[in-house]
C-alpha positions in Angstrom: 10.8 -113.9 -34.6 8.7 -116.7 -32.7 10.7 -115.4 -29.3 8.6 -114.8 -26.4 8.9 -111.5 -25.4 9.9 -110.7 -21.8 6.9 -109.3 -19.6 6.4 -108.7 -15.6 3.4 -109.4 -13.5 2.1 -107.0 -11.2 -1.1 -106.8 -8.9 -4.0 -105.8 -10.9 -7.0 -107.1 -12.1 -6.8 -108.4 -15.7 -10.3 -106.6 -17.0 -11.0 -109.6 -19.1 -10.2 -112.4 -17.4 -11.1 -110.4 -13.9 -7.8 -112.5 -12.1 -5.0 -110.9 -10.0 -1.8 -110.5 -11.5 -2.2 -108.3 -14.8 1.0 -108.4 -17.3 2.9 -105.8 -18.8 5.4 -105.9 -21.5 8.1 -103.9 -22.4 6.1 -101.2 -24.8 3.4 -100.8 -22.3 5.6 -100.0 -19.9 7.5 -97.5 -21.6 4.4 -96.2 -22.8 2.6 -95.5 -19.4 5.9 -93.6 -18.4 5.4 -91.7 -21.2 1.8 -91.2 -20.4 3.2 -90.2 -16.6 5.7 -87.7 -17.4 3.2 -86.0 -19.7 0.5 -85.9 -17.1 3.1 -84.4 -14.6 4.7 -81.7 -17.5 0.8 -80.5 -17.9 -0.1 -80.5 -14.1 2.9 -78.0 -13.3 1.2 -75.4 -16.3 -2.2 -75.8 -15.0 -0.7 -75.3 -11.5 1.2 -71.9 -13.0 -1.7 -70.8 -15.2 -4.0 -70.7 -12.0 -1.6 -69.2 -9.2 0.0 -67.0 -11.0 -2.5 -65.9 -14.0 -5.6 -66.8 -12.4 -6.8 -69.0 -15.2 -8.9 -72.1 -13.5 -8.4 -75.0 -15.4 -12.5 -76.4 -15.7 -11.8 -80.1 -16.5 -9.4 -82.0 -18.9 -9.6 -84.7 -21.5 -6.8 -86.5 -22.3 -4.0 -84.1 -23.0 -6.7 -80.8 -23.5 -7.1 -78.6 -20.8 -10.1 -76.4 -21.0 -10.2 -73.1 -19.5 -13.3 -70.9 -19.1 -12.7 -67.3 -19.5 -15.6 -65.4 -17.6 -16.2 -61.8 -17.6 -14.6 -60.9 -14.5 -11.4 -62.6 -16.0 -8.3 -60.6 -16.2 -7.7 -61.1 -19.0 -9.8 -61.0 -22.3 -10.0 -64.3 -24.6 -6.7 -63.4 -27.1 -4.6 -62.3 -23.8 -5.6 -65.4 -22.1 -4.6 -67.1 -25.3 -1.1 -65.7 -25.5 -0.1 -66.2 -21.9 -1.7 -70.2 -22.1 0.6 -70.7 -25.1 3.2 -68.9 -23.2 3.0 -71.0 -20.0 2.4 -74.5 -21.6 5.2 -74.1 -24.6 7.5 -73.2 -20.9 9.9 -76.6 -20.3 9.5 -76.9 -16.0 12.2 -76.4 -14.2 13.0 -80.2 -13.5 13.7 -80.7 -17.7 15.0 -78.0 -19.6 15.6 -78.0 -22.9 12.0 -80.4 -23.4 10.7 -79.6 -26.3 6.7 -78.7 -25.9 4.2 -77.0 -28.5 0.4 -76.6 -28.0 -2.5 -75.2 -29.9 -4.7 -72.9 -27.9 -8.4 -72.3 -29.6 -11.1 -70.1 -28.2 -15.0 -70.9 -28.8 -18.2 -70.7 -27.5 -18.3 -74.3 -26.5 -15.8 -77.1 -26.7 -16.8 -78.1 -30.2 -16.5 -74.8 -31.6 -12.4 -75.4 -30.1 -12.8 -78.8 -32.3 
């Protein structure tokens, strides 16, 4: 239980100590692949949601993209809602069979989509 648990040193600054060579450990390493592969997954939908429907992804926060639908959109705010579903619950092409789900929610401002 006392074992030391393996970890590798790469170059980075440790924020609290503010030396080179920051450590990572097996679960933070598996966990900023995990973080990677998500980040890559939702960058292919925004890249299909804007060249092929048109739908500008504004900014992002975390794993939320938000999406301003303006007038000249064309598509109205339930249409725009069924094809960002459609797209994002879409596996890419490089992982089949990856199991995705999203909740799309249309307001006035972002805390009305809270």
């Amino acid at each position: 239980w006392n074992k030391e648990m393996p970890e590798w040193v790469y170059q980075g600054m440790d924020s609290m100590t503010r030396k080179l060579g920051k450590k990572i450990y097996g679960g933070m390493l598996v966990e900023n692949i995990a973080q990677a592969l998500a980040r890559d997954v939702m960058c292919y939908h925004i890249d299909i949601l804007d060249k092929e429907h048109g739908l500008r992804v504004g900014f992002t926060v975390h794993d939320e993209l938000i999406i301003v639908i303006n007038p000249t959109c064309r598509y109205t705010p339930e249409e725009a809602k069924q094809v960002i579903a459609s797209v994002m619950c879409t596996p890419p092409p490089w992982w089949p069979g990856l199991p995705l789900a999203v909740e799309v929610e249309i307001g006035l401002t972002y805390g009305d989509c809270k």
